[in-house]
C-alpha positions as CSV (number, residue, x, y, z in Angstrom):
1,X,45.5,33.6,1.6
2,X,42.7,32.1,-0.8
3,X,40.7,29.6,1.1
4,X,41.3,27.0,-1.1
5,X,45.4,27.1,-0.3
6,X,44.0,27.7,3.4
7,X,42.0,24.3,2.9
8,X,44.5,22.5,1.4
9,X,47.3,23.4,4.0
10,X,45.1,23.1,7.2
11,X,43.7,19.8,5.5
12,X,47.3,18.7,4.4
13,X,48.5,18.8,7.9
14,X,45.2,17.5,9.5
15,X,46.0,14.1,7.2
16,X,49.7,14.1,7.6
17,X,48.7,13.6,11.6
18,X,45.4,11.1,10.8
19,X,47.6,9.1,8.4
20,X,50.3,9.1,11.4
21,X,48.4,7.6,13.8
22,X,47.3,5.3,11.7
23,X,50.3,3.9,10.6
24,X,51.5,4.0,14.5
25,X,48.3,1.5,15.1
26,X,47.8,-0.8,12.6
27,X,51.4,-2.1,10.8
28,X,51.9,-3.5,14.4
29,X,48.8,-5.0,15.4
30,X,50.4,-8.7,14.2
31,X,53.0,-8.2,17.0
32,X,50.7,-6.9,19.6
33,X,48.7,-10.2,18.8
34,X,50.5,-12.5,21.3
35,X,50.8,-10.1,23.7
36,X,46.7,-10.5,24.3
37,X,46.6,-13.6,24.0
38,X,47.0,-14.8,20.4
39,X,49.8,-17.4,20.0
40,X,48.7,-19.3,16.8
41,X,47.1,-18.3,13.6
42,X,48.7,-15.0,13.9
43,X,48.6,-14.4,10.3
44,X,45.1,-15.8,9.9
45,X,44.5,-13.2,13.0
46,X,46.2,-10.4,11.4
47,X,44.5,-10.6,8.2
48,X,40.8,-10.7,9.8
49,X,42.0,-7.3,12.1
50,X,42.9,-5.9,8.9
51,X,39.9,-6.9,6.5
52,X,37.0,-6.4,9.3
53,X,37.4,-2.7,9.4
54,X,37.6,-2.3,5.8
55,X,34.3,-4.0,5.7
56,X,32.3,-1.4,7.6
57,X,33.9,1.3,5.6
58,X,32.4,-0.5,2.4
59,X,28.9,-0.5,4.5
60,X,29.6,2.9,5.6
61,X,30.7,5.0,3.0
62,X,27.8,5.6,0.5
63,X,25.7,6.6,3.2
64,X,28.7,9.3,4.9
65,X,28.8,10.3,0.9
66,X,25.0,10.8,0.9
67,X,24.9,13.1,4.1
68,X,28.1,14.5,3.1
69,X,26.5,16.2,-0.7
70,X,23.5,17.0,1.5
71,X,25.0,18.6,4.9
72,X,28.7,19.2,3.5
73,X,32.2,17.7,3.6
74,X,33.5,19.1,7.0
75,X,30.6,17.7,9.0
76,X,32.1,14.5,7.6
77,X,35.5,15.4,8.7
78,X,34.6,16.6,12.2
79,X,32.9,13.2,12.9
80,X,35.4,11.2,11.2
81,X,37.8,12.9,13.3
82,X,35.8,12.5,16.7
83,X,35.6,8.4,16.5
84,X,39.2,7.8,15.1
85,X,40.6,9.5,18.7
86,X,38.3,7.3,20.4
87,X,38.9,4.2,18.6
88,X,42.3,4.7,18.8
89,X,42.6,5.0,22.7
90,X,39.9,2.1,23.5
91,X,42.6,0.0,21.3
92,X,45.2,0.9,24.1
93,X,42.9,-1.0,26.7
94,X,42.1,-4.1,24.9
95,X,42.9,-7.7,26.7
96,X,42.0,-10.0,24.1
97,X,41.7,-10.3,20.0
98,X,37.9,-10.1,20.4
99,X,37.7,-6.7,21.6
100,X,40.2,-5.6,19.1
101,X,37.9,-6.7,16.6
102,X,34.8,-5.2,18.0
103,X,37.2,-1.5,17.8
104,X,37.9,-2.0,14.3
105,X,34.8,-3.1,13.1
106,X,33.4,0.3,15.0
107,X,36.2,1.9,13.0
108,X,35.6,1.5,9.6
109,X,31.4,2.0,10.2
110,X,32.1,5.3,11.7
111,X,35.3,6.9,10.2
112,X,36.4,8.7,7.2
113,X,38.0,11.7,7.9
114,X,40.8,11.3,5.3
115,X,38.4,10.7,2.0
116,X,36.4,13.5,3.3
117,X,39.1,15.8,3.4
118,X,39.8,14.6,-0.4
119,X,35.9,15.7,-1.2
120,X,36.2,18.9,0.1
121,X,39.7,19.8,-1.6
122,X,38.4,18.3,-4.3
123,X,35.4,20.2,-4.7
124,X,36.4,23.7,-3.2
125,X,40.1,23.7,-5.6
126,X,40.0,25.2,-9.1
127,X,39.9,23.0,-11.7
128,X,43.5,23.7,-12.9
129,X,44.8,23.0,-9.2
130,X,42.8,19.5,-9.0
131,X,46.1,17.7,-10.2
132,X,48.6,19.2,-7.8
133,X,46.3,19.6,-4.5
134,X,45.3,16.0,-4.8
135,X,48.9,15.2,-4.9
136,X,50.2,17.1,-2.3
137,X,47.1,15.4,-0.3
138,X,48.5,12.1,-0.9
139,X,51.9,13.5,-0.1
140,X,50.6,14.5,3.1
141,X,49.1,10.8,3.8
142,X,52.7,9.5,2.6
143,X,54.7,11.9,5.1
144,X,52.3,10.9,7.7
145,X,53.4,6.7,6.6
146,X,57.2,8.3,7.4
147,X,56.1,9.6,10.8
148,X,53.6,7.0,12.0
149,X,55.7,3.9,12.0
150,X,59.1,5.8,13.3
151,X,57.1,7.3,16.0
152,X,55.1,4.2,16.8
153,X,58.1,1.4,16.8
154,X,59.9,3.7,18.6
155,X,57.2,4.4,21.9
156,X,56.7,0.6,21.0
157,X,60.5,-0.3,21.8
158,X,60.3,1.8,24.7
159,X,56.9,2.4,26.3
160,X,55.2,-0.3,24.9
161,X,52.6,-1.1,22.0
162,X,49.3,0.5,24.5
163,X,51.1,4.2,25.2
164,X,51.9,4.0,21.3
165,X,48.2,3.7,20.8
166,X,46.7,6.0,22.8
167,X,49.2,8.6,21.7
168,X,47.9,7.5,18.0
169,X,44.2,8.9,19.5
170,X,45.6,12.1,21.1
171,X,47.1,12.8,17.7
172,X,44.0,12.4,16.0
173,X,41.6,15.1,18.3
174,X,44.5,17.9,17.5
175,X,43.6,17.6,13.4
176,X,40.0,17.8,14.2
177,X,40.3,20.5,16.6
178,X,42.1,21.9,13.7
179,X,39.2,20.9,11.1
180,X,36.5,22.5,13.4
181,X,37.9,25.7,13.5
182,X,40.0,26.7,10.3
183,X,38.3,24.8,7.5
184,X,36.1,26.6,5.3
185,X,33.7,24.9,2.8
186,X,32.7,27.9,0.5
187,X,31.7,26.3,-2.9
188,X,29.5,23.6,-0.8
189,X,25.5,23.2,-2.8
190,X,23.2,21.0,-1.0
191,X,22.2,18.1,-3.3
192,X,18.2,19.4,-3.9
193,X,17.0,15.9,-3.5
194,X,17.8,13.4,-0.6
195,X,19.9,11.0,-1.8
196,X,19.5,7.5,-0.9
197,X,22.7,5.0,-1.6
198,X,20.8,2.9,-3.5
199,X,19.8,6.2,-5.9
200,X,23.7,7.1,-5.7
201,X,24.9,3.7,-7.2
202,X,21.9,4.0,-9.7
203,X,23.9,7.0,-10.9
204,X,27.3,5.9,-11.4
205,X,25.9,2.7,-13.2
206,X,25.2,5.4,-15.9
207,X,28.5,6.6,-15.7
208,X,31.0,4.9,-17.6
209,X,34.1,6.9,-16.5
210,X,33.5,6.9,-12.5
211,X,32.9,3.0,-13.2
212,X,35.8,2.8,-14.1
213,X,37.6,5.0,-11.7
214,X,36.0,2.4,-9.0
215,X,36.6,-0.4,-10.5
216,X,40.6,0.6,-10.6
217,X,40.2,1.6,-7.3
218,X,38.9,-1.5,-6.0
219,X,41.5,-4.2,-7.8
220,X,44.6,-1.7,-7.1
221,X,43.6,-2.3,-3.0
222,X,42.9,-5.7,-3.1
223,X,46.3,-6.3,-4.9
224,X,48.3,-4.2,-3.0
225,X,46.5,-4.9,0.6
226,X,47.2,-9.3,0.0
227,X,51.0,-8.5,1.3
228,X,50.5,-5.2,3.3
229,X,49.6,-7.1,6.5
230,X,51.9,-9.5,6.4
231,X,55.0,-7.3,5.7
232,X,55.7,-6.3,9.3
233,X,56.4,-10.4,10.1
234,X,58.6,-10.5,6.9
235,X,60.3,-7.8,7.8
236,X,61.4,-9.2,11.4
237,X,62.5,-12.2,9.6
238,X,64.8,-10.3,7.5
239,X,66.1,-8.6,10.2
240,X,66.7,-11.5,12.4
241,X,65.6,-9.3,15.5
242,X,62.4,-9.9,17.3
243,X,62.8,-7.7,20.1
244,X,63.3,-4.6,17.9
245,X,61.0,-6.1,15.0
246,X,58.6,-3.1,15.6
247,X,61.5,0.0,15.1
248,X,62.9,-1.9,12.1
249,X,59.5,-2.3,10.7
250,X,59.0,1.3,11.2
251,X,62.2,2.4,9.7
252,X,61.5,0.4,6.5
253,X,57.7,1.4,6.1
254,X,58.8,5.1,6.4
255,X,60.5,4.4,3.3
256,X,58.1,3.8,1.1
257,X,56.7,7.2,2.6
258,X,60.0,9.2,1.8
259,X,59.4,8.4,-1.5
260,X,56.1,9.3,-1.7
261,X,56.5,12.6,-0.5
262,X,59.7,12.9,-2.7
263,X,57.8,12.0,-5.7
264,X,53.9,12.9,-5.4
265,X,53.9,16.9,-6.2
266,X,56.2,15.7,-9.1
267,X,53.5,12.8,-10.7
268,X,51.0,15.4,-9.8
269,X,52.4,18.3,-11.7
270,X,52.8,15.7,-14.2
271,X,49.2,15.0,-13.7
272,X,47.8,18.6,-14.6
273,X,50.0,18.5,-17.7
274,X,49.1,15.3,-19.2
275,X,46.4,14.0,-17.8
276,X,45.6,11.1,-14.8
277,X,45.0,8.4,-17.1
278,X,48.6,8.4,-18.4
279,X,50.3,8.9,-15.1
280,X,48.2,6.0,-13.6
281,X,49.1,3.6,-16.2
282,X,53.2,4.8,-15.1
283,X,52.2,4.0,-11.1
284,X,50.8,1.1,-11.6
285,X,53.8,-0.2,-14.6
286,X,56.6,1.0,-11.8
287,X,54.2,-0.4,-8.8
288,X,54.3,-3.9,-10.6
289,X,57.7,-4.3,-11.8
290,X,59.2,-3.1,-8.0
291,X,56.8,-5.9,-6.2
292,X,58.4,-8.4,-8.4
293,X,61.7,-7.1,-7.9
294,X,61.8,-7.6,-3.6
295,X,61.8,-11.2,-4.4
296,X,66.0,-11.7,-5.0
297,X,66.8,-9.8,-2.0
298,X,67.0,-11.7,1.6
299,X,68.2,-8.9,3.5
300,X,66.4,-5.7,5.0
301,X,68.9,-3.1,3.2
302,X,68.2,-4.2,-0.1
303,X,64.6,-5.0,0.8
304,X,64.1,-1.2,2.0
305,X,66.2,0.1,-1.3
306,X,63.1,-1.8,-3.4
307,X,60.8,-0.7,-0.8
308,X,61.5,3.2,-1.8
309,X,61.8,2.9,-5.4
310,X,58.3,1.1,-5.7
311,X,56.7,4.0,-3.4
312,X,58.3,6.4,-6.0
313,X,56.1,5.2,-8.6
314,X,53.0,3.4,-6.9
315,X,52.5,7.3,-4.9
316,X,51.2,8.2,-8.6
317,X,48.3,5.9,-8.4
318,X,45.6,6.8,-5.7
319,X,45.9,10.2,-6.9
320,X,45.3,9.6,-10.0
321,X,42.0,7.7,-9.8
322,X,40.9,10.4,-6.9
323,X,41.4,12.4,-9.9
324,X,39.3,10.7,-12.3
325,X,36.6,10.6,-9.7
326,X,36.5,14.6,-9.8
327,X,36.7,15.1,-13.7
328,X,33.9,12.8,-14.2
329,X,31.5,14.2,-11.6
330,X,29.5,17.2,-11.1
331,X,30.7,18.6,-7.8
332,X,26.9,18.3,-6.2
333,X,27.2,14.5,-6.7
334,X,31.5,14.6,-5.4
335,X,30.6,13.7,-1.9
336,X,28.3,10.7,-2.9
337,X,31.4,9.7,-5.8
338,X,34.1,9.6,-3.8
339,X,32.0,7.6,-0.9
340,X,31.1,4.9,-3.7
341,X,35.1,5.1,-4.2
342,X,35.5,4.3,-0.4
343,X,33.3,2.1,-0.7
344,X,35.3,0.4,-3.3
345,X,39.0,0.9,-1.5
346,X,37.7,-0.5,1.3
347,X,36.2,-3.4,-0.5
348,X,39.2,-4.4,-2.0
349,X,40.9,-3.9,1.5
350,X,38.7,-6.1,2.8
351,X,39.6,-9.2,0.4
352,X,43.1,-8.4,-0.1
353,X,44.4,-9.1,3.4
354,X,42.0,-12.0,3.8
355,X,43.3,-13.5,0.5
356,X,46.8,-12.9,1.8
357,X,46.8,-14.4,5.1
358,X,45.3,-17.6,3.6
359,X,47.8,-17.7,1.1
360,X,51.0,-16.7,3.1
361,X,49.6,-19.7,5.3
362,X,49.8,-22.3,2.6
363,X,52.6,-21.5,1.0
364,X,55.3,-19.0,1.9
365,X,55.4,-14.8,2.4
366,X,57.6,-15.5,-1.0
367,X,54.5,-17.3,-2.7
368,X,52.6,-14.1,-1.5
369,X,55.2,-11.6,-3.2
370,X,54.6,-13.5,-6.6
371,X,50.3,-13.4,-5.9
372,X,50.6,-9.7,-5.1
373,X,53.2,-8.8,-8.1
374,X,51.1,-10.9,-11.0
375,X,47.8,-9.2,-9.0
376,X,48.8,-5.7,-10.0
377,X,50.2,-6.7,-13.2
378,X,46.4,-7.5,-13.9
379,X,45.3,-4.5,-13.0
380,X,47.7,-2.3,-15.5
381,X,46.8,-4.6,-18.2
382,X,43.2,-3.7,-17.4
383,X,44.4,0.0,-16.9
384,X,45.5,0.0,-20.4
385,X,42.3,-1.6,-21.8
386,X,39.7,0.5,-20.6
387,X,41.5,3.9,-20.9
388,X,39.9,4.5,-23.6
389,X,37.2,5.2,-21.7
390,X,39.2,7.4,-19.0
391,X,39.2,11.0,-19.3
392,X,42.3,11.7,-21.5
393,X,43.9,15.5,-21.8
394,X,45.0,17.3,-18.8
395,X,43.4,18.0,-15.4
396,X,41.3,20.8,-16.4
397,X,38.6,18.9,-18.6
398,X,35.6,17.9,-17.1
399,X,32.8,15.7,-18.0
400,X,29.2,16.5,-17.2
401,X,27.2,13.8,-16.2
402,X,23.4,14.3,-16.0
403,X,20.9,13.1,-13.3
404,X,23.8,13.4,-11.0
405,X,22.3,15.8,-8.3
């Protein structure tokens, strides 16, 4: 097998279980809240958990990009890998909100492992393949949204929220095991100079097209992440069920991850074909018009039917703008790229749920459904008006950006 297809499965699988254990943690935090304490301000609560480890990852990640172009993607990876399992199994122990926040603060300084994977496929695939492996990257993440939140509201129901967690951490040390001793990084050149984060932003400000690519990337996450924390709680209401709130919250997340795994090889054979500019303007057009549309419906089967067809067409988007990262890079300046795009998820991560608590407080989770749907309809509009300057064409094109190394 070429190593790239060995990569890309080992790596596929290694994100499948990291996205997992991630989505048995976090959707639930907002109903493990009162059971450490927290009995008001639960949304306020939930929004903070949310946003404070999305702020270290904007700290973090230029500097993990930096080391990564200079010592390679799987160091990243390894690490990344290494404080998720812990993070995850101190989580399990925690007795009050405080702690909790300390863990994923630590989080987001120190993690990773899922963008670094992207770097490495991105870098060590062929140019022709950059469409599809992204894709099926994202499809792994997806299938690992189905599995997460099944397997987590289900040890939830029955073993409780902490065994949930630490299960989330042992899941995490088996795809870095895997990481340590099947990954390969073959076309890896150290950057000749060391890179300091200030010289790496100094170098996309000269380069339009990655600008761009970060700029998406940070308004799609902030839209998207003002009604992400709060959906769990919406979700209960609809169902009229607290005591299984965290299996039916499960069920319906996994959804949206069905049809992300359903639909991602397809946008990213798509992608190769006619280009990531065009398919991002169709994720983000299908992503808007599906937010709006869970606003009739009061009950959770219809909810979940809206749930799926938005995942079918919002799965095209992250790929898409990983993919306009890559064309617009020079692979020696990839690691440093896609950890100013971290930087910029995790920014808008950071806002959105903070933004969203505050306004799901004034008003109603309704009121938030309209913020989040005209949010996104922004950012398609501004799609549209700077893709001009995206890289047009199919997935094979790319642009060479000097002083990039």
């Amino acid at each position: 097998m070429e190593t790239w297809k060995k990569n890309l499965a080992i790596l596929w699988f290694g994100s499948l279980i990291v996205s997992a254990s991630y989505s048995m943690v976090i959707p639930f935090l907002p109903l493990f809240l009162p059971q450490i304490g927290v009995h008001h301000g639960v949304e306020t609560w939930s929004g903070l958990l949310f946003s404070v480890a999305f702020f270290g990852g904007a700290l973090s990640a230029p500097y993990w990009g930096s080391l990564a172009d200079r010592y390679g993607r799987k160091p990243m990876i390894v690490r990344a890998g290494f404080v998720l399992f812990a993070t995850y199994t101190l989580i399990a122990f925690v007795h009050n909100p405080y702690e909790l926040l300390g863990l994923r603060l630590a989080q987001g300084l120190l993690s990773g492992y899922i963008p670094s994977s992207i770097a490495l496929i991105g870098t060590n695939t062929p140019e022709d393949r950059v469409g599809f492996a992204l894709s099926m990257m994202s499809a792994a993440t997806s299938a690992g949204s189905i599995l997460g939140p099944l397997l987590g509201g289900v040890m939830a129901r029955f073993f409780g929220n902490r065994v949930a967690f630490a299960s989330a951490g042992s899941l995490v040390l088996i795809a870095t095991i895997l990481a340590v001793f099947w990954v390969r990084e073959e076309n890896f050149v150290p950057s000749k100079t060391r890179s300091s984060i200030f010289s790496a932003f100094q170098d996309a400000a000269h380069n339009s097209t990655l600008l761009s690519a970060l700029g998406l990337n940070l308004f799609t996450s902030f839209s998207i992440m003002t009604i992400e924390p709060i959906l769990t709680l919406y979700i209960a209401q609809l169902s009229h069920s607290i005591a299984n709130a965290s299996l039916i919250s499960g069920i319906v997340f996994s959804l949206t991850g069905i049809a992300s795994v359903v639909f991602s090889p397809i946008w990213g054979r798509t992608s190769d074909r006619i280009g990531f500019r065009k398919v991002l303007l169709f994720g983000l057009l299908g992503g808007t018009v599906w937010t709006f549309m869970q606003l009739p419906f009061h009950n959770v089967y219809a909810f979940s039917a809206v749930r799926f067809l938005y995942g079918a067409f919002f799965c095209a988007v992250y790929p898409a703008i990983n993919g306009l990262v890559v064309k617009s890079t020079e692979p020696s300046f990839r690691g440093r790229a896609f950890g100013l795009s971290q930087t910029a998820n995790q920014l808008g991560n950071m806002v959105g749920p903070l933004v969203g608590g505050i306004v799901a407080g004034a008003t109603s989770i309704h009121g938030l459904f309209w913020v989040t749907g005209g949010l996104l309809a922004l950012v398609t509009a501004f799609t549209y008006k700077v893709s001009g300057r995206l890289p047009g064409g199919n997935a094979v094109e790319v642009e060479q950006k000097p002083n990039q190394s």
